[in-house]
N, C-alpha and C positions, 0 to 999 in steps of 0.2 A: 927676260921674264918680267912678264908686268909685278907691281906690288901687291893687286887683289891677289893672283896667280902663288906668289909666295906667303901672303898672307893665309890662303887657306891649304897650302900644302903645309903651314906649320902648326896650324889647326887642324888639320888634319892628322897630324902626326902624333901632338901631343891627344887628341880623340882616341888613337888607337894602341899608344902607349898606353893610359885610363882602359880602355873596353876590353884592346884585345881584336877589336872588330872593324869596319868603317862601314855599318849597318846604320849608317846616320840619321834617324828622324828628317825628315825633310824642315822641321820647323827650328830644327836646332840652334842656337845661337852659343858662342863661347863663355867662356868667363869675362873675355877682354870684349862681348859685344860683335864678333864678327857670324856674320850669318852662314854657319858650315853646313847646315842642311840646304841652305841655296843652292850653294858655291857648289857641293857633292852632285846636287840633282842634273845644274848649268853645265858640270865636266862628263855626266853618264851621258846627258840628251845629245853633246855634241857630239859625243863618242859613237852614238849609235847610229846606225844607218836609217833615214827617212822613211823607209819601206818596214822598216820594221818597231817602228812606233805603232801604240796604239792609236786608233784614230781619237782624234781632240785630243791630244797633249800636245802643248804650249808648240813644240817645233816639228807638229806633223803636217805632209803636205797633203793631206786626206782633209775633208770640210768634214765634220758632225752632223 
């Protein structure tokens, strides 16, 4: 597991210890400065399948 990779599973974690949620503002940043609403967006987008992206989000394979 890379370090970004643990770094925001731990931000992550301590996020929804706090919330309760991982409803993460896409802009969010930690206390410690690491970008968890990136990190959150980078793991949904790879997660989701191509075809089912809206078209024009950062990793669809649709042109705008």
């Amino acid at each position: 597991m890379t370090r970004t990779r643990r770094e925001g599973l731990a931000s992550a974690q301590a996020f929804h210890d706090a919330y309760h949620h991982l409803d993460v503002p896409a802009d969010h940043t930690d206390p410690v400065g690491f970008e968890l609403g990136r990190f959150i967006t980078t793991m949904r987008d790879a997660h989701t399948p191509a075809a089912s992206r809206p078209t024009g989000s950062p990793n669809s394979t649709h042109s705008a």
